[in-house]
C-alpha angles and dihedrals in degrees: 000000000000099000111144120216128187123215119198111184122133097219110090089211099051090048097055102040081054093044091047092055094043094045086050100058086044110270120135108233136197115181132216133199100198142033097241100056096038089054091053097051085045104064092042093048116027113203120194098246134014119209092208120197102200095202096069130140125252090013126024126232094249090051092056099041089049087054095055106045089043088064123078091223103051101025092098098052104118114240138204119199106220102187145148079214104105103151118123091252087041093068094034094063093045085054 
């Protein structure tokens, strides 16, 4: 496997329990802390999957994932949320 998959997620922790794994069942990985610099490394080097936090500093989550999707080139990137947010509207707006 040589997929490459991108994890934004601000918490250190959280980022490197997620990359292990992945790195574990193959993937290569690159990590991100915040939304902004994530989003530029995205459109110049396209991975296969994002593992998107939506809290993040400089650049949410939301704001990142409606980005993407909104341009022709990196709408059909696969996300995961990865998210504490667990209320109804929560979930509707990510969808």
């Amino acid at each position: 496997m040589n997929e490459k998959i991108f994890i934004v997620d601000d918490e250190e922790h959280i980022r490197e329990l997620v990359k292990y794994n992945l790195q574990m069942a193959g993937f290569r990985v690159e990590e991100f802390s915040d939304g902004k610099t994530a989003l530029g490394v995205i459109t110049s080097d396209k991975p296969e999957l994002i593992v998107l936090d939506l809290m993040l500093p400089v650049m949410d989550g939301l704001d990142v994932c409606r980005i993407l999707k909104s341009q022709r080139e990196t709408s059909g990137i696969p996300i995961i949320m990865l998210t504490a947010k667990s209320e109804e509207i929560d979930k509707v707006i990510g969808l």
